[in-house]
C-alpha positions as CSV (number, residue, x, y, z in Angstrom):
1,X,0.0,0.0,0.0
2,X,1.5,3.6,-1.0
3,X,2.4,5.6,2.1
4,X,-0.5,8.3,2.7
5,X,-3.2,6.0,1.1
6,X,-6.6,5.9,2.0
7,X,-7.1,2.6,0.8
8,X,-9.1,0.2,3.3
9,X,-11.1,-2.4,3.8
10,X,-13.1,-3.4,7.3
11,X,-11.4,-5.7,9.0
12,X,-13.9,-7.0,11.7
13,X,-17.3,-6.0,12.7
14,X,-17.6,-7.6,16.1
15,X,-16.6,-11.1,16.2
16,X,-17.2,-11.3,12.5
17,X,-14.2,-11.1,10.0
18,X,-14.8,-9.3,6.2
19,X,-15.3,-12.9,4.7
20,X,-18.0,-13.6,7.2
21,X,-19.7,-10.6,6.4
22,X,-19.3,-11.0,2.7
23,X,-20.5,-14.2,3.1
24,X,-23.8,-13.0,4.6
25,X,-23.5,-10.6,2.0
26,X,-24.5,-13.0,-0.9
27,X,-27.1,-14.2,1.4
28,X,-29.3,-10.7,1.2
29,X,-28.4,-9.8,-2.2
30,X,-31.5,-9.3,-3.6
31,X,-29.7,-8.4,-7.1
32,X,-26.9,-9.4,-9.4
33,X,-25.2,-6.5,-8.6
34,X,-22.8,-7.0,-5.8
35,X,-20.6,-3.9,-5.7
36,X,-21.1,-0.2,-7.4
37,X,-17.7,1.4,-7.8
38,X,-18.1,5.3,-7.7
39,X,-16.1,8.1,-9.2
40,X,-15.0,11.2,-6.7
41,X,-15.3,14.3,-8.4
42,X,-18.6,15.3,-10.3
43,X,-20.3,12.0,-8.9
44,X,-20.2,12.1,-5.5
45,X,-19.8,15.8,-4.9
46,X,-19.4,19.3,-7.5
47,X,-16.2,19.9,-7.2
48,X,-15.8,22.4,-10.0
49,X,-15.5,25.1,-7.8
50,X,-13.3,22.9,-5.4
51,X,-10.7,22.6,-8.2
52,X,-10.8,25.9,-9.7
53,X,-9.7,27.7,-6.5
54,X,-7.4,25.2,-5.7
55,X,-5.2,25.4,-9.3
56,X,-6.1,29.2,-9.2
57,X,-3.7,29.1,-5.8
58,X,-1.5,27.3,-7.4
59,X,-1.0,28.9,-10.7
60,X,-1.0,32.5,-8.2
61,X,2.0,31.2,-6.2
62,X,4.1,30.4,-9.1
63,X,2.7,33.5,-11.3
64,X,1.1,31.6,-13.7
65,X,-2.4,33.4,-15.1
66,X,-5.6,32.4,-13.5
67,X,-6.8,28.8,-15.5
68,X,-9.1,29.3,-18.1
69,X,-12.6,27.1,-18.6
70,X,-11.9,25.4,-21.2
71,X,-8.6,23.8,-19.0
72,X,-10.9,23.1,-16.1
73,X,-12.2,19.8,-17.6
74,X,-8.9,18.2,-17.6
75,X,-8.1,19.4,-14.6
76,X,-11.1,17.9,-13.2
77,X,-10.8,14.4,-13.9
78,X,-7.0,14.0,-14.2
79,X,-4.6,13.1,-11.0
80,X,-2.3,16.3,-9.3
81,X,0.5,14.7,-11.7
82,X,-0.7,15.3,-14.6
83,X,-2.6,18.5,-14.2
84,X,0.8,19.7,-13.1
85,X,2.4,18.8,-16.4
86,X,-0.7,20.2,-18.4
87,X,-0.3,23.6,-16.4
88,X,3.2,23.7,-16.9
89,X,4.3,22.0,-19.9
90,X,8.0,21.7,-20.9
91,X,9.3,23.6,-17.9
92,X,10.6,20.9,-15.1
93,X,11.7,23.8,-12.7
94,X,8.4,25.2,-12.4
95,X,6.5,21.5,-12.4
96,X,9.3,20.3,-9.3
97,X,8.2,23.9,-7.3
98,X,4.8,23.6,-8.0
99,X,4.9,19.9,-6.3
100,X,6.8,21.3,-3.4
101,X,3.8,24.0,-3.0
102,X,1.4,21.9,-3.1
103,X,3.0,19.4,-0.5
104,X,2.3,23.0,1.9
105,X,-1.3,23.3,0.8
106,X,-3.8,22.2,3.2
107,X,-6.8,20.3,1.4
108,X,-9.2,21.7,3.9
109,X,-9.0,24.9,3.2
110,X,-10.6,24.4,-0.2
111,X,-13.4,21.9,1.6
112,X,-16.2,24.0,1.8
113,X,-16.3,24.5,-2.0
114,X,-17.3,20.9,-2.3
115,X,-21.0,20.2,-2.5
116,X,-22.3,17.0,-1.4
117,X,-24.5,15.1,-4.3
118,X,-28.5,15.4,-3.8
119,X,-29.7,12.1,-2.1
120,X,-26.0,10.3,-2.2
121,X,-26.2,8.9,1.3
122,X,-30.0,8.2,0.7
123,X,-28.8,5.6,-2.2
124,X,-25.9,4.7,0.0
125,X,-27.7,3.3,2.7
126,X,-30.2,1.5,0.6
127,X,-27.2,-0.3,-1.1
128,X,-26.2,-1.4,2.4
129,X,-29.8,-2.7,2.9
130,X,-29.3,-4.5,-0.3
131,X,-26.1,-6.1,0.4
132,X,-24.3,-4.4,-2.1
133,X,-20.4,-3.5,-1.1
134,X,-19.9,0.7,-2.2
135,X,-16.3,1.7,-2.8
136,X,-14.5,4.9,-4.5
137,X,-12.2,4.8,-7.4
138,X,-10.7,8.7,-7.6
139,X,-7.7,10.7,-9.2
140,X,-7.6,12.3,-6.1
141,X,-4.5,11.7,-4.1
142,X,-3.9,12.9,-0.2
143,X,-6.5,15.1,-0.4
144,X,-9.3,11.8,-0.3
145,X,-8.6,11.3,3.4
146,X,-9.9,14.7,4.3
147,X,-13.0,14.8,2.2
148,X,-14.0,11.3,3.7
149,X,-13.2,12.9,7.3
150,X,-15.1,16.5,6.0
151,X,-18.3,14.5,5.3
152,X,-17.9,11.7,7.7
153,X,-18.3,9.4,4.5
154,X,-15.9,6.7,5.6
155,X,-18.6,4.5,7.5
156,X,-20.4,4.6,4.1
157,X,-18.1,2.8,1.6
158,X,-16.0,-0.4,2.4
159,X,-13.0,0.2,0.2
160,X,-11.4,3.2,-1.8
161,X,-8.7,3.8,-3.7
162,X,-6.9,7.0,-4.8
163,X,-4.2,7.7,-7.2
164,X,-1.3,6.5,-4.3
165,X,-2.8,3.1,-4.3
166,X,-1.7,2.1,-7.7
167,X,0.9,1.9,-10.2
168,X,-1.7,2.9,-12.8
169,X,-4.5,5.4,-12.1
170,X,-8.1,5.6,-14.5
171,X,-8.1,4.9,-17.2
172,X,-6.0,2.0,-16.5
173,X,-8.5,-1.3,-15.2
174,X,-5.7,-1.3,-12.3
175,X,-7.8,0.0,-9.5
176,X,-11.2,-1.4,-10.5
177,X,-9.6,-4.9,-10.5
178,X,-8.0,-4.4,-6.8
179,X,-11.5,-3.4,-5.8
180,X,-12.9,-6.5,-7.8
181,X,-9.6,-9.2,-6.1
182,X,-10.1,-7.6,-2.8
183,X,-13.7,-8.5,-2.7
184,X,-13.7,-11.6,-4.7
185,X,-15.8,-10.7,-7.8
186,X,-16.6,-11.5,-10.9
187,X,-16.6,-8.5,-13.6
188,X,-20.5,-8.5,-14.1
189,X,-20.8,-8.2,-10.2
190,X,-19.9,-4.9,-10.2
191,X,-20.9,-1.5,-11.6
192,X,-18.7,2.0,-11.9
193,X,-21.2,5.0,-11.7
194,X,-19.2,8.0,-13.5
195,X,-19.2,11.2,-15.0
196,X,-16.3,11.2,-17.2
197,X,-14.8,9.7,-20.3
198,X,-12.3,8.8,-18.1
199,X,-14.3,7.1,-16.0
200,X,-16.1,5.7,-18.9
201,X,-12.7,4.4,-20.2
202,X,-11.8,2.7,-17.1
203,X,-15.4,0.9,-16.9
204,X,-14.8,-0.5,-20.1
205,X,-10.8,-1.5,-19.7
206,X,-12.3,-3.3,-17.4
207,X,-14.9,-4.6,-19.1
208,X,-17.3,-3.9,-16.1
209,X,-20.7,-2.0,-16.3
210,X,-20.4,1.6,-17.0
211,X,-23.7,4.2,-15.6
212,X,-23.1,7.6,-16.4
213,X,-24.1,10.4,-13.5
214,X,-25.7,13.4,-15.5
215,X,-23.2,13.2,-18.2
216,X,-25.9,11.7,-21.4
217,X,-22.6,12.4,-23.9
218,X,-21.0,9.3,-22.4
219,X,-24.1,7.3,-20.9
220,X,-24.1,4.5,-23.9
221,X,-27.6,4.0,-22.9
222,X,-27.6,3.8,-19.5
223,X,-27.6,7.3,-17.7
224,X,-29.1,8.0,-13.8
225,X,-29.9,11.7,-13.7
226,X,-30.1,11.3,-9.0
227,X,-28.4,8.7,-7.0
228,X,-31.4,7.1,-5.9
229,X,-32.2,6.4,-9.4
230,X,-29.1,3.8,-9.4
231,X,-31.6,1.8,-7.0
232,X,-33.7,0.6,-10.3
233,X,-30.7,0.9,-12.7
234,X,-29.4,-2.5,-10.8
235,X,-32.7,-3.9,-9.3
């Protein structure tokens, strides 16, 4: 596991260890489905705002102008590394200071521009009533442990993994198939609710459902418009 990553799993609950409960798991599953895989960003929370102030500070503390909207997509969906290079392009001084600045950035200061997803927790708990095992696949890096604390979202989803827990973050099928070993299942068991193409493009490297959150461009037919909505998407 990559030193500062938030990726966990529950290791007893009671007397009972993780196979046990998966165990009873199967037992209540009332559908196919046995895990959704989430996005971070634009799924579980708008964090538009979130990033633009946050690469506004940094492109401010190394006098770089303001970021434009049109760079704000990329920025949105790709990890720290590579919106550093795609700030900075061709100029290693400025990408290896920028790194050391954002080491002395403290993630919570840009919290309160996340917004939490209409009815997320709603759909979260009925998935737990369903049997069905919730983890987060992000580009996020470090700053995933403080959102999870912010929101208190940590009893909600039994695994996640960032950016820090794999050699190869989305699109590679690296962290949806760690999520898929870890809790012993088979590709169609699972689901990965997203709003990206990268996200798309991970679902399908690893040939595993794809639902698109609000984003109809990349839905391929199958598009939830409110969390709760997943409910009948895998029912």
């Amino acid at each position: 596991m990559a030193v500062g990553s938030v990726l966990w799993m529950l290791q007893k609950a009671g007397s009972r260890t993780i196979m046990e409960m998966m165990n009873t798991t199967v037992l209540r599953q009332k559908t196919s489905v046995r895990c959704v895989i989430y996005d971070c960003d634009g799924v579980l929370f708008d964090s538009l705002e979130n990033n633009r102030r946050f690469y506004n500070h940094l492109c401010a503390a190394l006098g770089r102008a303001p970021i434009r909207d049109e760079e704000l997509p990329y920025l949105h969906m790709h990890t720290v590394q590579e919106a550093v290079q795609f700030l900075f392009p061709g100029t290693p001084d400025l990408v290896k200071k920028a790194h050391e600045f954002i080491l002395t950035v403290n993630p919570n200061d840009f919290i309160p521009y996340l917004k939490m997803e209409p009815n997320l927790l709603e759909a979260l708990d009925a998935l737990k009533q369903r049997g069905v095992l919730r983890a987060i696949n992000t580009n996020r890096t470090s700053s995933m442990k403080s959102v999870l604390d912010a929101f208190s979202l940590r009893p909600y989803f039994e695994m996640v993994v960032t950016a820090l827990d794999v050699q190869n973050p989305k699109p590679h099928p690296e962290s949806v198939r760690r999520i898929l070993d870890a809790f012993r299942l088979r590709k169609e068991e699972a689901v990965f609710v997203g709003d990206s193409e990268i996200d798309r493009r991970t679902a399908e490297a690893a040939d595993i459902r794809f639902i698109a959150y609000r984003n109809p461009q990349i839905a391929n037919g199958c598009l939830i418009q409110d969390h709760l909505d997943l409910l009948q998407k895998i029912a």
